[in-house]
C-alpha positions in Angstrom: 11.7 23.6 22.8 11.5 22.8 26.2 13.3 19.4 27.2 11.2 18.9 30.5 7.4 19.1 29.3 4.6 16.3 28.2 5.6 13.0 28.8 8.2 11.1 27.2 7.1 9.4 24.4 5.7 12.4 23.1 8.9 14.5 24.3 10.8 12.1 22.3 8.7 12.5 18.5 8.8 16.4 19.5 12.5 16.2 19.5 13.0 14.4 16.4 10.2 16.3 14.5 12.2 19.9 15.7 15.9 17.8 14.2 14.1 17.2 11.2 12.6 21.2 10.5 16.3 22.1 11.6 17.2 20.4 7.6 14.4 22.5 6.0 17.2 25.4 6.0 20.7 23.8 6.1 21.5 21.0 4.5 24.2 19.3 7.0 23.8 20.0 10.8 26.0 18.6 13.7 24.5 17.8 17.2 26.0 20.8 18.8 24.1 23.1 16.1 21.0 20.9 16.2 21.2 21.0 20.2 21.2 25.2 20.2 18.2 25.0 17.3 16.3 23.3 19.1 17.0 24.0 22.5 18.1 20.9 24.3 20.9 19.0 25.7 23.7 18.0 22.8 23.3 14.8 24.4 19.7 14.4 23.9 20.7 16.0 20.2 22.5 13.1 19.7 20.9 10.8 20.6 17.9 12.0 18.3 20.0 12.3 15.2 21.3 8.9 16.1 17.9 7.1 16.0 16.4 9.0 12.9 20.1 7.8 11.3 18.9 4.1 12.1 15.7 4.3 10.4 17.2 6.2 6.9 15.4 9.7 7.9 19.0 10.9 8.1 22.2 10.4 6.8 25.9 10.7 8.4 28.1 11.7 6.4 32.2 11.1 7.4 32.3 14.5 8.8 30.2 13.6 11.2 27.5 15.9 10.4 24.3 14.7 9.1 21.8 15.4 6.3 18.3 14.4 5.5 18.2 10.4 4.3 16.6 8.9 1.2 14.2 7.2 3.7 12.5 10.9 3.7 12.1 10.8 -0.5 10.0 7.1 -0.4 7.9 8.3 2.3 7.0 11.6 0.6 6.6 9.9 -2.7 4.5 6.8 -1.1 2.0 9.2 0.2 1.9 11.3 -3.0 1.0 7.8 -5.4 -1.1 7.0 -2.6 -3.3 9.8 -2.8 -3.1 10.2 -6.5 -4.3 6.4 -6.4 -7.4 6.9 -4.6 -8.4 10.3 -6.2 -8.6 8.4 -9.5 -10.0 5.2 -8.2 -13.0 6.7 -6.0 -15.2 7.5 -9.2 -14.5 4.5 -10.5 -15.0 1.8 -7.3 -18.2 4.3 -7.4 -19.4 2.5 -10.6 -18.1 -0.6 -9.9 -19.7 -0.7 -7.0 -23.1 0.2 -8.4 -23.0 -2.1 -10.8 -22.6 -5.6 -9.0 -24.0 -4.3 -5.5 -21.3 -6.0 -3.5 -18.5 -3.8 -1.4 -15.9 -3.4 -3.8 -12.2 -2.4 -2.8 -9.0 -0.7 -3.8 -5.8 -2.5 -2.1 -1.7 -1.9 -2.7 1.3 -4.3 -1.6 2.8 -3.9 1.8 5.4 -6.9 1.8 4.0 -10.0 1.8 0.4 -8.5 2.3 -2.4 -6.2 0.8 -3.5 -3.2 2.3 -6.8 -1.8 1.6 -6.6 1.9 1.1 -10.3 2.4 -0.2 -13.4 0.9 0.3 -17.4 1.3 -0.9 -19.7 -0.9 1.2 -21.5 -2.4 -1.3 -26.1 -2.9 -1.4 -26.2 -6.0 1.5 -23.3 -4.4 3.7 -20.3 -6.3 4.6 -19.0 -6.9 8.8 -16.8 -7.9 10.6 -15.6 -8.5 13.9 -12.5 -6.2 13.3 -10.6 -3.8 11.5 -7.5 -5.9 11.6 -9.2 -7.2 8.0 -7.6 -3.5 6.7 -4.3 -6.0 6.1 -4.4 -9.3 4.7 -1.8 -11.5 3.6 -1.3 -11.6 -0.3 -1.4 -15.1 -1.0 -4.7 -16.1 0.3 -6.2 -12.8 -0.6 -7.5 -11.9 -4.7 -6.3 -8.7 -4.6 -2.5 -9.9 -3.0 -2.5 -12.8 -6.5 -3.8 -10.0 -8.9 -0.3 -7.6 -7.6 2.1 -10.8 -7.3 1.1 -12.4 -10.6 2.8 -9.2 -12.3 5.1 -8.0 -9.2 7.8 -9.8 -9.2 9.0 -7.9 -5.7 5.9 -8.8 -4.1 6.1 -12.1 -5.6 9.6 -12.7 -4.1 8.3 -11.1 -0.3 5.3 -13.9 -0.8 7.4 -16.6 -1.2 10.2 -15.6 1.4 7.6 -15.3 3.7 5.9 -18.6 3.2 2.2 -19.7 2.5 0.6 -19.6 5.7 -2.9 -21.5 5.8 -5.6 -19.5 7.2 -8.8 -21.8 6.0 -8.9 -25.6 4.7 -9.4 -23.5 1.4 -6.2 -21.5 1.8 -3.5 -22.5 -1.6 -0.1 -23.5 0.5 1.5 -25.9 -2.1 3.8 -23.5 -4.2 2.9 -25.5 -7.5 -0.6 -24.3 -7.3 0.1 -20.6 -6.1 2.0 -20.3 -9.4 -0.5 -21.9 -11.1 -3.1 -19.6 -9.9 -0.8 -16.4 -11.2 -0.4 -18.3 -14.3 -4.5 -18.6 -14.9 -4.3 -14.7 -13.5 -1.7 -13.9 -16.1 -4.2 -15.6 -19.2 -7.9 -14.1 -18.2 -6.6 -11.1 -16.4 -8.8 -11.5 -13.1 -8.8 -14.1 -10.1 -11.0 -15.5 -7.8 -10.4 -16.4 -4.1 -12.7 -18.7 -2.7 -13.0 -18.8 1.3 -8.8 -19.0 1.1 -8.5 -16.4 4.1 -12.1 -16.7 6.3 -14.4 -19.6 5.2 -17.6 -18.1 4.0 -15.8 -15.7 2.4 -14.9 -14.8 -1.2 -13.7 -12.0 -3.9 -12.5 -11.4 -7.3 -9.7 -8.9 -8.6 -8.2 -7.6 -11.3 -4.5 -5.8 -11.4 -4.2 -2.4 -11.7 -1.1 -1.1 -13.7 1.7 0.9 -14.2 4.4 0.9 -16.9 8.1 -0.4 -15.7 11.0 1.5 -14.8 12.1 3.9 -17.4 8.7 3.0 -19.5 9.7 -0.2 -20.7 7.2 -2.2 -22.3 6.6 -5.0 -19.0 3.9 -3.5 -17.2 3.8 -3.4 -12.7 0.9 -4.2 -11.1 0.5 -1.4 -8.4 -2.9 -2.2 -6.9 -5.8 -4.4 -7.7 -9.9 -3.7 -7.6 -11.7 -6.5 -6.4 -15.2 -7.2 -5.1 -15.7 -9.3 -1.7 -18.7 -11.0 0.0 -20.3 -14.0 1.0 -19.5 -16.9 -0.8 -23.1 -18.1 -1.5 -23.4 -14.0 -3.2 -19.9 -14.3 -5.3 -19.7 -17.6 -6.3 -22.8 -17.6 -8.7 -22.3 -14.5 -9.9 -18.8 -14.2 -11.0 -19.2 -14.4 -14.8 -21.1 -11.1 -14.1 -18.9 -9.4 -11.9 -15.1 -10.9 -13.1 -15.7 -8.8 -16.7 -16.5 -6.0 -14.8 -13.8 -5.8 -11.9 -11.2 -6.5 -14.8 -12.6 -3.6 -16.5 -12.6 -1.2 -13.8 -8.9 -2.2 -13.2 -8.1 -1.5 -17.0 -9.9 1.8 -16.8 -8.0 3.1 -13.8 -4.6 1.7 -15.0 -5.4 3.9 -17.9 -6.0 6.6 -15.9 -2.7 6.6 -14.4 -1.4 6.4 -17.8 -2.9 9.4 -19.1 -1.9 11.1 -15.7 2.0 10.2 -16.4 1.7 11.6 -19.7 0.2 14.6 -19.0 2.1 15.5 -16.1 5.6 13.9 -17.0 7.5 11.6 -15.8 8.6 13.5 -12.4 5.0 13.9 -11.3 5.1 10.3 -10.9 8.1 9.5 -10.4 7.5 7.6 -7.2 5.3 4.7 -8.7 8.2 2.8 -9.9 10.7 3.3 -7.1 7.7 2.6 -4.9 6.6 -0.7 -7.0 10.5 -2.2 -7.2 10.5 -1.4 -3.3 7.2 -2.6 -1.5 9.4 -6.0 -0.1 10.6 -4.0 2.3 8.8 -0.6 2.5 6.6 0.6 5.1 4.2 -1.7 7.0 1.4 1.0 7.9 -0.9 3.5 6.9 -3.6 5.6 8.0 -6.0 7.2 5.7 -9.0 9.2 5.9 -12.5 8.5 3.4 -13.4 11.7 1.5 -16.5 13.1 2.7 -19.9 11.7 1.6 -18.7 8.2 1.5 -19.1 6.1 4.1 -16.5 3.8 6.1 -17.0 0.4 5.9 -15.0 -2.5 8.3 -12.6 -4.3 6.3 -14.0 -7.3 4.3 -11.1 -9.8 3.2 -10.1 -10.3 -0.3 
């Protein structure tokens, strides 16, 4: 690698994405070696190994030396779940969406908030002014209530981060969040009404996974929901609760059948991802299979 070409930001991820290869053969490397792999300045090695230490992508050992970090393990695991996730949920937003003609969506925790990994415009089309809608905060969201009401990590980020009012609708007062997750918790879907954009609504339903070491308390690892216009949702929601919560039962057991079949390494990564989404990563990109079409976020 040459130290002295593109410009450098990009020189700098170059560097660190050569430090990183150099593990692929040796497990513990020192700057000197890493420098001569590499072909840089042990300075500039150092440095590098130094910053990847910081975020957990390596570890230091007391030699000195250093050696790929746990960090590295989540990440890989997070974007194996991921994936699996959406391969078995595409089929079956598919349906959903069929059935109610609204844009239905697939989200996951990120913190305190709800990312939307998937999402099927629904008959009437859904827009919005941004695609910052990809990320929503939990609390005022249906999908971020169906995860917390049987998360307790995203539970705990919700509530250390606060209740933030984003519409006179919007549930602050704690006593009434829980009160929500309790209703959740009874009939097994919820509805948010107009509690992050007024004129705006949606219904969800939990998506699970068993606990660690398949104990018998079940994690809620994504949610299904349906979003539109109030004046579309709000009538209709006998219709469309039954089926959100059953499209969130039949891709929970999905991922049940997929655990048994595969074993319990295959999916290892759920539950350490599900007991660490308080603090785990805070972006994503992702890409729509082809033949579906990419719709801007809708909120809920």
């Amino acid at each position: 690698m040459a130290e002295n070409r593109g410009d450098p930001a990009s020189r700098s991820v170059s560097i660190a994405v050569a430090v990183l290869e150099c593990f692929l053969t040796t497990e513990e490397l020192g700057a000197s070696e890493v420098a001569r792999r590499i072909g840089v300045a042990k300075s500039t090695a150092h440095r590098a190994l130094v910053a990847l230490a910081q975020g957990g992508l390596l570890d230091r050992v007391p030699s000195g030396r250093y050696r790929l970090g746990l960090r590295l393990y989540d990440y890989g695991q997070l974007a194996i779940d991921r994936l699996l996730l959406r391969e078995l949920a595409l089929p079956i937003l598919a349906q959903l969406r069929d059935q109610v003609g609204e844009t239905v969506q697939l989200g996951i925790p990120a913190g305190h908030e709800v990312l939307y990994v998937d999402r099927l415009e629904g008959n009437h089309g859904l827009r919005f002014h941004s695609d910052s809608y990809r990320r929503v905060a939990a609390h005022s969201s249906s999908s971020g209530k169906a995860i917390a009401a049987f998360n307790p990590a995203v539970h705990e980020a919700i509530v250390r981060c606060g209740l933030t009012r984003y519409t006179p609708h919007t549930v602050v007062h704690p006593a009434r969040f829980e009160a929500q997750l309790e209703l959740l918790r009874r009939q097994g879907f919820v509805l948010s009404t107009e509690e992050t954009e007024v004129g705006l609504s949606s219904v969800a339903a939990p998506v699970f996974v068993p606990g660690a070491d398949n104990g018998p308390d079940r994690v809620a690892v994504a949610a299904i929901s349906v979003a539109g216009p109030t004046q579309r949702i709000a009538p209709r929601l006998n219709h469309m609760a039954p089926r959100v919560k059953e499209a969130a039962d039949l891709l929970t057991a999905h991922l049940q059948r997929r655990r048994e079949t595969s074993g319990m390494s295959a999916t290892r990564g759920e539950v350490t991802y599900l007991h660490q989404v308080a603090d785990g990563p805070r972006s994503s990109r992702f890409t729509r299979p082809a033949g579906e079409a990419s719709t801007p976020s809708a909120r809920g």
